[in-house]
C-alpha positions as CSV (number, residue, x, y, z in Angstrom):
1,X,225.1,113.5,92.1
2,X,225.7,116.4,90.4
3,X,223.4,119.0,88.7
4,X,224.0,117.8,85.0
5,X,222.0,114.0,86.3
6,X,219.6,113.4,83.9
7,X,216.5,110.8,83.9
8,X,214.7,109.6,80.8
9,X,211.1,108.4,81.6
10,X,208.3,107.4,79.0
11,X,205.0,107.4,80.8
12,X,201.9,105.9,79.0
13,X,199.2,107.9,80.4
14,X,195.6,107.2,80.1
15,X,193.7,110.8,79.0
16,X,190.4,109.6,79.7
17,X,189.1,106.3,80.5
18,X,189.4,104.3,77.1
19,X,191.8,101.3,76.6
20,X,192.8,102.6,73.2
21,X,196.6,102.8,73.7
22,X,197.7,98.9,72.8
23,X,201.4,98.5,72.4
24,X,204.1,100.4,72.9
25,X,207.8,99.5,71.5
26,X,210.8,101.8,72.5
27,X,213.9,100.6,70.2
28,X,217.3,102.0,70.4
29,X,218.1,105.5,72.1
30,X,220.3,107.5,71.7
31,X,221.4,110.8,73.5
32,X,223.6,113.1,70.5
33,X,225.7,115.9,71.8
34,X,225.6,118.5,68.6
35,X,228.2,121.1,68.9
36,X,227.6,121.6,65.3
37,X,225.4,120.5,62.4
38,X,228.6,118.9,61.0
39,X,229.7,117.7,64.2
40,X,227.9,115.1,66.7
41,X,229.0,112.6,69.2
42,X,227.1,109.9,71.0
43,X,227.1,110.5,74.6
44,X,224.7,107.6,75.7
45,X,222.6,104.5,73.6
46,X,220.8,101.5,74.8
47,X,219.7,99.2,72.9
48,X,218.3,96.7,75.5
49,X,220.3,93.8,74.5
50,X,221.4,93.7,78.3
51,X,218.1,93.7,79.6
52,X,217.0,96.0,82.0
53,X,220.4,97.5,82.8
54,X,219.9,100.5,84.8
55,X,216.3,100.5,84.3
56,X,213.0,100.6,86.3
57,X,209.4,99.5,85.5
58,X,206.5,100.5,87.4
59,X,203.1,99.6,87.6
60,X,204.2,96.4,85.9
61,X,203.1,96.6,82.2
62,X,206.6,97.6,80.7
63,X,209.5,94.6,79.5
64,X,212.5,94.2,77.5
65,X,212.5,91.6,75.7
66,X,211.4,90.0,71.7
67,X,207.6,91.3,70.8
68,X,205.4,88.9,69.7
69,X,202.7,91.6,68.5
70,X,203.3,94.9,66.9
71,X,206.2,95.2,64.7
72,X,208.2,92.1,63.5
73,X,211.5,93.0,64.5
74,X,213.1,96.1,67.0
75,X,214.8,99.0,65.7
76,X,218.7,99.0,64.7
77,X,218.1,95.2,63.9
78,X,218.9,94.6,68.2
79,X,216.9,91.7,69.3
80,X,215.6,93.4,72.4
81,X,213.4,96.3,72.7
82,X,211.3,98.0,75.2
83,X,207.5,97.6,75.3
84,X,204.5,97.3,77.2
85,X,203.3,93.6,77.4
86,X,205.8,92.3,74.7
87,X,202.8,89.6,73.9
88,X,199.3,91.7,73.0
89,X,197.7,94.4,74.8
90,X,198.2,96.2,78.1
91,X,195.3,96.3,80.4
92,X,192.6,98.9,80.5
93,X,193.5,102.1,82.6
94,X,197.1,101.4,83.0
95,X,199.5,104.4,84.2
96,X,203.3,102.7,83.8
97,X,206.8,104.2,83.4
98,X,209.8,102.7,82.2
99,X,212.6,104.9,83.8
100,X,216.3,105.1,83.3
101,X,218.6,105.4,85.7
102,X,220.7,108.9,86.3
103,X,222.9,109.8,83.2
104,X,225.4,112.4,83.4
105,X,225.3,114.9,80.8
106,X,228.4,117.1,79.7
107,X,227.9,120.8,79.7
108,X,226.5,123.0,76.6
109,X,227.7,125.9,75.7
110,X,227.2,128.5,73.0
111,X,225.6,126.6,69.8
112,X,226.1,123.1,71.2
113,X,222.8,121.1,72.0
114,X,221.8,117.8,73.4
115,X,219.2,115.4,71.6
116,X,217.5,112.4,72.6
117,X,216.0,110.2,69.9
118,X,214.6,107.2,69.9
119,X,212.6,104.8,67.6
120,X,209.2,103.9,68.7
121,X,206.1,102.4,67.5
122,X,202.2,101.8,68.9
123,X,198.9,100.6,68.3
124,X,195.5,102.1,69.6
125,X,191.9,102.2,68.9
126,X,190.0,105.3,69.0
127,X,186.8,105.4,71.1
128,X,183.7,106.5,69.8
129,X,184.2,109.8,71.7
130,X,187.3,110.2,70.0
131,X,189.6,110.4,72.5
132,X,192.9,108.2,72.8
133,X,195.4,107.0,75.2
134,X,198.7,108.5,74.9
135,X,202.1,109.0,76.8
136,X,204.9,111.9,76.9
137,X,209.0,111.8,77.3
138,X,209.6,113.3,80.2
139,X,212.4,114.4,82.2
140,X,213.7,115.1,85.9
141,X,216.8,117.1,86.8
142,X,218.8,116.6,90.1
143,X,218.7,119.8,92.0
144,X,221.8,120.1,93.7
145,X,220.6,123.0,95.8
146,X,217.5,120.6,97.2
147,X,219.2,117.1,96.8
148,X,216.3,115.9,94.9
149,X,215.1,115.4,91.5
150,X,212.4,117.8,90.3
151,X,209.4,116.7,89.0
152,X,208.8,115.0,86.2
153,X,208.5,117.4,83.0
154,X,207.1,116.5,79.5
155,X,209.4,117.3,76.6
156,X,207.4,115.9,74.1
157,X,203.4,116.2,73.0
158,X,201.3,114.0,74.0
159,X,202.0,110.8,71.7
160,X,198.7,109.0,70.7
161,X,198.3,109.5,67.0
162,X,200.8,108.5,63.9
């Protein structure tokens, strides 16, 4: 592997011990390479219509597949999306990640930068106490010097609120 190895995870995390996060769809990502704002090339997209290609699932509440809760169709029109428990509601106090396998990045330089997007949407109820599931996007890097992958980092908020 080399040091431009990439993995995508999204975690659902529970913040405190309310089952307010309920659903969680993952549609069609996408990895741009923008050397310019007039100028961007794809460099990686899934959109799950080959299952779980090159993807891992812990803890057991993530699957690709057609929801039957949540929104009526997955994004880009594909017929096969991401989620956690495709059918209703994930259990209380779950921790899951849906992980991709390594991706190789090209190189940056000057003004050029690398974006991941992706089209998501969830459910959850609010305790009384206010406080909400969530999850992050995170990332780990393979460190050549080490020949390991660093731990996880969050490159997004915590998601729990629309």
């Amino acid at each position: 592997m080399n040091k431009q190895e990439h993995k995508l995870e999204s975690d659902i995390m529970e913040t405190q011990h309310h089952p307010s996060l309920r659903f969680l769809v993952l549609g069609l990502i996408a990895l741009l390479c923008s050397l310019s704002t007039a100028q961007a090339a794809t460099v990686y997209t899934e959109d799950f219509e080959a299952g779980a290609a090159g993807w891992s699932m812990d803890n057991g509440v993530w699957e690709i597949g057609t929801p039957s809760a949540g929104p009526a169709a997955c994004a880009g029109g594909s017929a096969q999306c991401a989620g956690t428990v495709l059918d209703g509601k994930y259990p209380p106090e779950a921790d899951s990640r849906l992980i991709s396998s390594g991706l190789v990045l090209p190189l940056v330089t000057g003004t050029a930068e690398i974006h991941l997007r992706f089209w998501q949407w969830f459910s959850y109820a609010i305790a009384d106490s206010g406080v909400a599931e969530g999850g992050y996007v995170q990332i780990s890097v393979w460190d050549e010097a080490s020949g390991a992958w660093t731990p996880w980092t969050s490159v997004s908020d915590l998601i729990d609120r629309v």
